[in-house]
MIMI-998872 format. One record per residue (C-alpha): residue in three letters; x negated, y, z negated. Coordinates in pm, whole numbers. Each point is the difference from the previous one (the first is absolute). Last residue first. Layout:
REC | aa | xx | yy | zz
REC | ALA | X | Y | Z .
...
END
This chain:
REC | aa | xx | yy | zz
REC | UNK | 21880 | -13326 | -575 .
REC | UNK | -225 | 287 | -147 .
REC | UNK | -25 | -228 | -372 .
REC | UNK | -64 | -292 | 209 .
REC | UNK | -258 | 154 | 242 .
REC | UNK | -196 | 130 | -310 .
REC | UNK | 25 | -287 | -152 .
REC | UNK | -122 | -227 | 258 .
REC | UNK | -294 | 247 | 62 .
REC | UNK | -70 | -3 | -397 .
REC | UNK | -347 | -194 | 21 .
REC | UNK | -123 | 133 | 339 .
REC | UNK | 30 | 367 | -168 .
REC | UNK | -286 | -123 | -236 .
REC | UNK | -269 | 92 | 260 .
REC | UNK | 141 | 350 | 77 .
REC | UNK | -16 | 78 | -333 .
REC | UNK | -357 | -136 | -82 .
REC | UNK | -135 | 187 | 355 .
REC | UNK | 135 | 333 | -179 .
REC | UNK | -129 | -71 | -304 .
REC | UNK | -333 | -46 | 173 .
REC | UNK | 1 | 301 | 215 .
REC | UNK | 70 | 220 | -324 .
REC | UNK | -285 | -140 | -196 .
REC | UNK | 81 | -287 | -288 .
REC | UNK | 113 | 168 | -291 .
REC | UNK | 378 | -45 | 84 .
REC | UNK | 352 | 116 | -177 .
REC | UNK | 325 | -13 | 37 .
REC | UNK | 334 | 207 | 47 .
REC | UNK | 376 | -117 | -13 .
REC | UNK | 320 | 57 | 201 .
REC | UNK | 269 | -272 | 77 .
REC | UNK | -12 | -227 | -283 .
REC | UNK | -96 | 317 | -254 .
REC | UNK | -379 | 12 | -121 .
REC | UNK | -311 | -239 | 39 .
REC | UNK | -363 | 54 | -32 .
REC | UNK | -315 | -189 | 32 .
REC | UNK | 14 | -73 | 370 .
REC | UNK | 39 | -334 | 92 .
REC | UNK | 233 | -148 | -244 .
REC | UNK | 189 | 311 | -138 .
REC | UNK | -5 | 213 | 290 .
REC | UNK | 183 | -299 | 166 .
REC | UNK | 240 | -125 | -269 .
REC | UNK | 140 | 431 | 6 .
REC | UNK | -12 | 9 | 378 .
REC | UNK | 295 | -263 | -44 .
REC | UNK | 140 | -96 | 349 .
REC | UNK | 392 | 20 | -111 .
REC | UNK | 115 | 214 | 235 .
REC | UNK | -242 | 301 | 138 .
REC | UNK | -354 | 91 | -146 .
REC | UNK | -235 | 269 | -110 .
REC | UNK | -376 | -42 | -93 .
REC | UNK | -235 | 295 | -111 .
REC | UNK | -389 | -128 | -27 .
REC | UNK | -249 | 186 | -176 .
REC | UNK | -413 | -52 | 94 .
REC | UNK | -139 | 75 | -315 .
REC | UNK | -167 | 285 | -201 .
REC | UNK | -96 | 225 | 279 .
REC | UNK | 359 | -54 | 195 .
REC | UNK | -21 | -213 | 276 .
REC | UNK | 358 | -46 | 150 .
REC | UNK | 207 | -288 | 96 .
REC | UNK | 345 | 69 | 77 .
REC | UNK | 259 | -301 | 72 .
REC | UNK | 348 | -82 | 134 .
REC | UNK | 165 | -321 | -28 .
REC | UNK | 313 | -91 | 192 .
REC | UNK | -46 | 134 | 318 .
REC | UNK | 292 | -42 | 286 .
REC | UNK | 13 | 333 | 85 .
REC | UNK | -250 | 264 | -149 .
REC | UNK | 138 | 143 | -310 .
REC | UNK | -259 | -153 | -210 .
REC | UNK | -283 | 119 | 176 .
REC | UNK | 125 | 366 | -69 .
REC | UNK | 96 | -72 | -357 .
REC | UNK | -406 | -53 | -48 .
REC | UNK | -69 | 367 | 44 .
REC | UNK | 243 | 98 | -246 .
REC | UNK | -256 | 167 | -246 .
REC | UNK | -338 | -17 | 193 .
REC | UNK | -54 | 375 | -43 .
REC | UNK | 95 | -24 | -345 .
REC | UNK | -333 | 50 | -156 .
REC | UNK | -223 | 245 | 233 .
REC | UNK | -148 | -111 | 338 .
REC | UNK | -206 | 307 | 132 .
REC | UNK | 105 | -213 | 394 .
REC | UNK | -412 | -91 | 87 .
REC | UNK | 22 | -124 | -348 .
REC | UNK | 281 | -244 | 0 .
REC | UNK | -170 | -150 | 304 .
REC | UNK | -333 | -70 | -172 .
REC | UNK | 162 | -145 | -261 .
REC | UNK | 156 | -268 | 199 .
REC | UNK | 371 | -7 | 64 .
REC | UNK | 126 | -376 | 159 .
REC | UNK | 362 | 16 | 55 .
REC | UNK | 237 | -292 | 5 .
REC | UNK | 301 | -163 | 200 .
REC | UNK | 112 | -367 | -66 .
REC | UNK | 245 | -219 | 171 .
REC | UNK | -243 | -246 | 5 .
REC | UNK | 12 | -109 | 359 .
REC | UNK | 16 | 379 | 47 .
REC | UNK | -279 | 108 | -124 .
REC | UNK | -8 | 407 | 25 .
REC | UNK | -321 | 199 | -56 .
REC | UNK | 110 | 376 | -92 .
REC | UNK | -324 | 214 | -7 .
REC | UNK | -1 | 200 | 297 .
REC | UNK | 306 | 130 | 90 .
REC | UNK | 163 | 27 | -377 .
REC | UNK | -296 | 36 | -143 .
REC | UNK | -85 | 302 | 215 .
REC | UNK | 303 | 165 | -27 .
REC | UNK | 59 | -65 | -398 .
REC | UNK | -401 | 127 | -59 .
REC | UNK | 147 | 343 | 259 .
REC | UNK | 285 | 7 | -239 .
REC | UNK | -186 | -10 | -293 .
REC | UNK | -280 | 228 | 119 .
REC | UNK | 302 | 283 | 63 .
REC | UNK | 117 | -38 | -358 .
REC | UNK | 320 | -153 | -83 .
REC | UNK | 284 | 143 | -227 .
REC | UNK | 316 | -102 | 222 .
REC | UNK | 22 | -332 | -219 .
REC | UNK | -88 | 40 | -352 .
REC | UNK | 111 | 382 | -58 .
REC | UNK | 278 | -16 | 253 .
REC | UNK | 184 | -290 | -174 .
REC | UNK | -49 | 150 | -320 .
REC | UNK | 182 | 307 | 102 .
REC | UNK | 291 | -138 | 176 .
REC | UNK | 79 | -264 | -289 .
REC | UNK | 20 | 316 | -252 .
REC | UNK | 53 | -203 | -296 .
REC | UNK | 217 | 207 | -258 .
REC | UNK | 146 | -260 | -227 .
REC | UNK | 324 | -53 | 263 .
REC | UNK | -307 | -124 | 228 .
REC | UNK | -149 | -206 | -267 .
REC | UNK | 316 | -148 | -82 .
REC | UNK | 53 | -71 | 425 .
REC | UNK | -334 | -146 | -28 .
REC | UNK | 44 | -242 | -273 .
REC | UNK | 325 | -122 | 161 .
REC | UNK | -143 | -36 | 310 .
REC | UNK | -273 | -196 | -115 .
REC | UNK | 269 | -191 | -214 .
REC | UNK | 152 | -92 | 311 .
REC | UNK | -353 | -142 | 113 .
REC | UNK | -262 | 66 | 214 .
REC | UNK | -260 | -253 | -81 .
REC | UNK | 38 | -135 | 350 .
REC | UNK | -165 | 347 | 170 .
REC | UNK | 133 | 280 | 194 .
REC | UNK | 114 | 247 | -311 .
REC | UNK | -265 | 221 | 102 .
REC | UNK | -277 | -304 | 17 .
REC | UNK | 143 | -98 | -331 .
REC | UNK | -327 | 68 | -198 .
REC | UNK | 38 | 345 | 125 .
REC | UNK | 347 | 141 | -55 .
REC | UNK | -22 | -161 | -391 .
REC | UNK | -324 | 142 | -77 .
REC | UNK | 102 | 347 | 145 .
REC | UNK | 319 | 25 | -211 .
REC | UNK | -162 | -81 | -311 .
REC | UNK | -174 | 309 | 118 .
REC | UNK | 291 | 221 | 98 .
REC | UNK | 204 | -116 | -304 .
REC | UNK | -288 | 110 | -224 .
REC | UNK | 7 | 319 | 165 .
REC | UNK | 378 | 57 | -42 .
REC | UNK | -22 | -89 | -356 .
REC | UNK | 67 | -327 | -168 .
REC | UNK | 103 | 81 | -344 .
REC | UNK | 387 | -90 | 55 .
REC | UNK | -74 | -321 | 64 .
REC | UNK | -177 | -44 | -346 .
REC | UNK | 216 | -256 | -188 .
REC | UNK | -329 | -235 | -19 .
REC | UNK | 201 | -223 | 288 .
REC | UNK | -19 | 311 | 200 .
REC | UNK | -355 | 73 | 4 .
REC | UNK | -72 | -414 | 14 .
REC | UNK | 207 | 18 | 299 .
REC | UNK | -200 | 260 | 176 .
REC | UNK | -336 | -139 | -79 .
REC | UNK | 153 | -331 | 147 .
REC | UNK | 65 | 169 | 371 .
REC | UNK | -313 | 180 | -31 .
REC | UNK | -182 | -340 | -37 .
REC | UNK | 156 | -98 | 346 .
REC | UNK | 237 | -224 | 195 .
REC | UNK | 94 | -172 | -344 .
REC | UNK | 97 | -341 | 102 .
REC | UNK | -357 | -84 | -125 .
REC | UNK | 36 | 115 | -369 .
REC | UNK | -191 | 104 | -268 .
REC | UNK | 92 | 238 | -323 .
REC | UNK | -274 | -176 | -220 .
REC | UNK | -99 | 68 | -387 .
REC | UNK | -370 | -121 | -157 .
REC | UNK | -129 | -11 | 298 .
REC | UNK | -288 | -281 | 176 .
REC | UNK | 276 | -196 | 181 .
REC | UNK | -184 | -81 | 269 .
REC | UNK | 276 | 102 | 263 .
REC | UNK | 101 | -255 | 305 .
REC | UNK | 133 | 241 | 229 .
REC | UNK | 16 | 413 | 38 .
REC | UNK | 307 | 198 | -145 .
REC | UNK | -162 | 149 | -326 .
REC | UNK | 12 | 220 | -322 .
REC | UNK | -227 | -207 | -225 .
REC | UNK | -35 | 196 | -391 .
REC | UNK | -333 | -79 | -221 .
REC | UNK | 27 | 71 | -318 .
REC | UNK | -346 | 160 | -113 .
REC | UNK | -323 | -133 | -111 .
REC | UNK | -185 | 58 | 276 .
REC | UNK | -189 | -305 | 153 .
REC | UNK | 209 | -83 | 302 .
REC | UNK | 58 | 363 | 106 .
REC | UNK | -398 | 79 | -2 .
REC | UNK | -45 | -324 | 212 .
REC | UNK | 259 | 74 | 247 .
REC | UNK | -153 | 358 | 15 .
REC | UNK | -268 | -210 | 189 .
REC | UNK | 232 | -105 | 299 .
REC | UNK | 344 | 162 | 22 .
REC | UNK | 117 | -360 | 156 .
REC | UNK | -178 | -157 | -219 .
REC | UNK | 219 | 7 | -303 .
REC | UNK | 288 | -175 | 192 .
REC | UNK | 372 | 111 | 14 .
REC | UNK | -52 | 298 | 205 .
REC | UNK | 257 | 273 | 44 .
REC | UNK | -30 | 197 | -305 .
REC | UNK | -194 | -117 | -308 .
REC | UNK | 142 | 226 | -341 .
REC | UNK | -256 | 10 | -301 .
REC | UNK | 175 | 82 | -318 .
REC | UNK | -197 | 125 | -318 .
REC | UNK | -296 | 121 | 177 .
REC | UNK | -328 | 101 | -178 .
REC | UNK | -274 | -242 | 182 .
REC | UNK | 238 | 113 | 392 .
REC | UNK | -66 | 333 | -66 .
REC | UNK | -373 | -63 | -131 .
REC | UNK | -65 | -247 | 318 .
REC | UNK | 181 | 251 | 244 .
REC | UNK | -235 | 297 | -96 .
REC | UNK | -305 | -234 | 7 .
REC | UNK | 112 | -122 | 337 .
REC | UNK | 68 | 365 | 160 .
REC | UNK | -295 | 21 | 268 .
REC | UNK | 310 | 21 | 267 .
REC | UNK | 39 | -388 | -8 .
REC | UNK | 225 | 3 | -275 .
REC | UNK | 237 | 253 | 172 .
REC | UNK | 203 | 220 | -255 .
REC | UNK | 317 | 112 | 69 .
REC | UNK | 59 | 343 | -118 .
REC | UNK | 18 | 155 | 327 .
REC | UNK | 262 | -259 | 117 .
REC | UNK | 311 | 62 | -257 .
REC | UNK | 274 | 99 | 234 .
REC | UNK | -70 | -164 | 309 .
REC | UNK | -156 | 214 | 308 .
REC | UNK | -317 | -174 | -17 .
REC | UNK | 135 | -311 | 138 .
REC | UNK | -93 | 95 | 400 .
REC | UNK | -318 | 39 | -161 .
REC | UNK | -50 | -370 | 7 .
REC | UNK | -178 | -170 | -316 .
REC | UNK | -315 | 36 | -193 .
REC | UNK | -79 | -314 | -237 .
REC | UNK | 62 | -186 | -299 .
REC | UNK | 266 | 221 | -71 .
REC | UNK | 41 | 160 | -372 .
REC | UNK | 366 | 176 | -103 .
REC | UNK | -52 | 125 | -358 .
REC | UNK | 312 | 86 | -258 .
REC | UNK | 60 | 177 | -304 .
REC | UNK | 304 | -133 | -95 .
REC | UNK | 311 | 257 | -57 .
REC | UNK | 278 | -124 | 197 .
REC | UNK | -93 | 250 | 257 .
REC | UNK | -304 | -184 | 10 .
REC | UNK | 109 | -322 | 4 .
REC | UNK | 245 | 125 | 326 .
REC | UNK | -297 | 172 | 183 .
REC | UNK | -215 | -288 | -99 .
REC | UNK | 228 | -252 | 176 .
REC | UNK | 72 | 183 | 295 .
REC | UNK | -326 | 39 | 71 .
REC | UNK | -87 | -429 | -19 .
REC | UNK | 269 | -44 | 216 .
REC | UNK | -80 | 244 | 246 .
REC | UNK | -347 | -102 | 2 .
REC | UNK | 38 | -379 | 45 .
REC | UNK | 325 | 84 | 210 .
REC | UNK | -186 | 189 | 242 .
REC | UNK | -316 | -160 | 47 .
REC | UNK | -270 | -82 | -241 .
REC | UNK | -353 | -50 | 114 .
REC | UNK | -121 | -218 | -269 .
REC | UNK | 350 | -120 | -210 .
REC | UNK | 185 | 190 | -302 .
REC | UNK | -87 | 187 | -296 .
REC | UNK | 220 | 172 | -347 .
REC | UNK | -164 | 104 | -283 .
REC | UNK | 193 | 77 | -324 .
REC | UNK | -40 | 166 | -310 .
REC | UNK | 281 | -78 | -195 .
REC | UNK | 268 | 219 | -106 .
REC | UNK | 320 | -168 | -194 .
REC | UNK | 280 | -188 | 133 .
REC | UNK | -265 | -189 | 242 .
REC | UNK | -40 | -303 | -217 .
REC | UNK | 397 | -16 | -56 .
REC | UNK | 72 | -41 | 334 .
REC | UNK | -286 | -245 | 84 .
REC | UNK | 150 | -194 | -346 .
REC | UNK | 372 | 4 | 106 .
REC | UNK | -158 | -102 | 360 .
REC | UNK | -148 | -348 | -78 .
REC | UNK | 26 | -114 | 350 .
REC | UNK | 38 | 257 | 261 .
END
């Protein structure tokens, strides 16, 4: 972190603080962001954890998640006089304003320092102080060293371990991805001597399904996966109406698009769901074919090289036509990067 004398010396006295992170966050935007406030607050900050939106129940379990407060829940004017009477606003996971949507707005006019915690490409650079990196494998994995570069090791307990833990586990495809580094390993073994229980969190994302989330898994699986081989793409297709007839709940399509992905001999993988707001796309990718440059120029959105979401408001059949359409244009690419 540039500047960090001054960060260190801005939070050596309470300040009311309000941490957020991305729409939908996953593991590591919500472990991160609870790990955080539990250590501020045992520091003695008063401290507010706000998400743009619900998130899986498989994350309930984290120390910290009943006092989260979800922006979308009727809770705007709450968030707006939280966020109005910050000192320090911390921004989780997400390195542009809109990705939490409106409360971008509220963060972008309040009046306090602004602090980036982030892994994702290309930031906008709208904080006063940023701890961002791309060869960090996840936001949990920087919240951790910014705990221990404050002198503070010894402050992270067992349940902050377990959720800085869970980012970490997750946005390395269980230690299967690229971004799995020796300092991954490093960071996880401290976490583990902190009091991590690896076992435990493991179970409670994983082996915590519901029977409609298997049966939506089944039926996707054997139904829904359209393979195109002379593209060495493999997507899904989810309409609405589908997630409905299977009580879809946030998180049910979590992992979904790994599945297409570790089909032999594809390189990019794709989910394309319609969601009331917008249709939401979930790309993965092997090698050096950049799912990251393809959100990014076709679909309004962008993320890690080889995993990134995007956006459509055009209806769900028509995003899908637009993304098999454009597949023509990287079929030498996608062929090189697989040869």
């Amino acid at each position: 972190m540039e500047r960090f004398e001054q960060f260190k010396k801005l939070i050596g006295s309470p300040k009311k603080i309000v941490i957020t992170t991305h729409y939908k966050p996953d593991a590591d935007a919500l472990g991160s962001s609870l790990a955080l406030a539990n250590y501020f607050t045992a520091k003695g900050h008063s401290v507010s954890v706000i998400s743009p939106s619900d998130y899986p129940d498989f994350l309930y379990w984290m120390d910290g998640n009943s006092e989260v407060i979800n922006f979308k829940d009727g809770k705007e004017r709450t968030c707006g006089v939280l966020i109005d009477k910050a000192d320090l606003i911390f921004c989780i996971d997400f390195n542009s304003l809109k990705r939490i949507n409106s409360l971008g707005e509220l963060v972008l006019k309040a009046g306090a320092k602004k602090v980036l915690i982030d892994h994702h490409l290309d930031p906008e650079h709208f904080a006063d102080f940023e701890l961002w990196s791309t060869k960090a494998a996840a936001s949990a994995e920087l919240v951790y060293q910014l705990i221990v570069d404050l002198g503070d090791r010894h402050m992270i307990t067992p349940s902050i371990a377990d959720s800085l833990y869970a980012g970490i586990m997750t946005d390395t495809g269980q230690f299967k991805h690229p971004n799995t580094t020796k300092n991954v390993h490093y960071v996880t073994a401290e976490l583990m001597d902190l009091g991590a229980d690896v076992s435990k969190v493991g179970a409670l994302i994983y082996d915590n399904n519901s029977l409609h989330r298997l049966k939506f898994l089944g039926f996707a699986l054997s139904k829904k996966l359209i393979v195109m081989s002379e593209y060495r793409t493999a997507y899904f297709a989810i309409s609405a109406k589908e997630l409905k007839q299977f009580h879809f709940k946030t998180g049910d399509t979590e992992g979904l698009v790994n599945y297409a992905l570790s089909l032999k001999n594809i390189v990019l993988a794709a989910v394309i769901i319609e969601r009331p707001d917008a249709i939401r796309l979930s790309l993965r990718s092997r090698g050096t074919f950049s799912v990251n440059n393809f959100a990014r120029k076709h679909f309004n959105g962008g993320g890690h090289s080889n995993a990134a979401g995007g956006t459509s408001n055009m209806t769900h059949e028509e995003t899908v036509k637009k993304f098999i359409s454009i597949l023509k244009d990287y079929q030498e690419k996608l062929n090189s990067n697989y040869n």
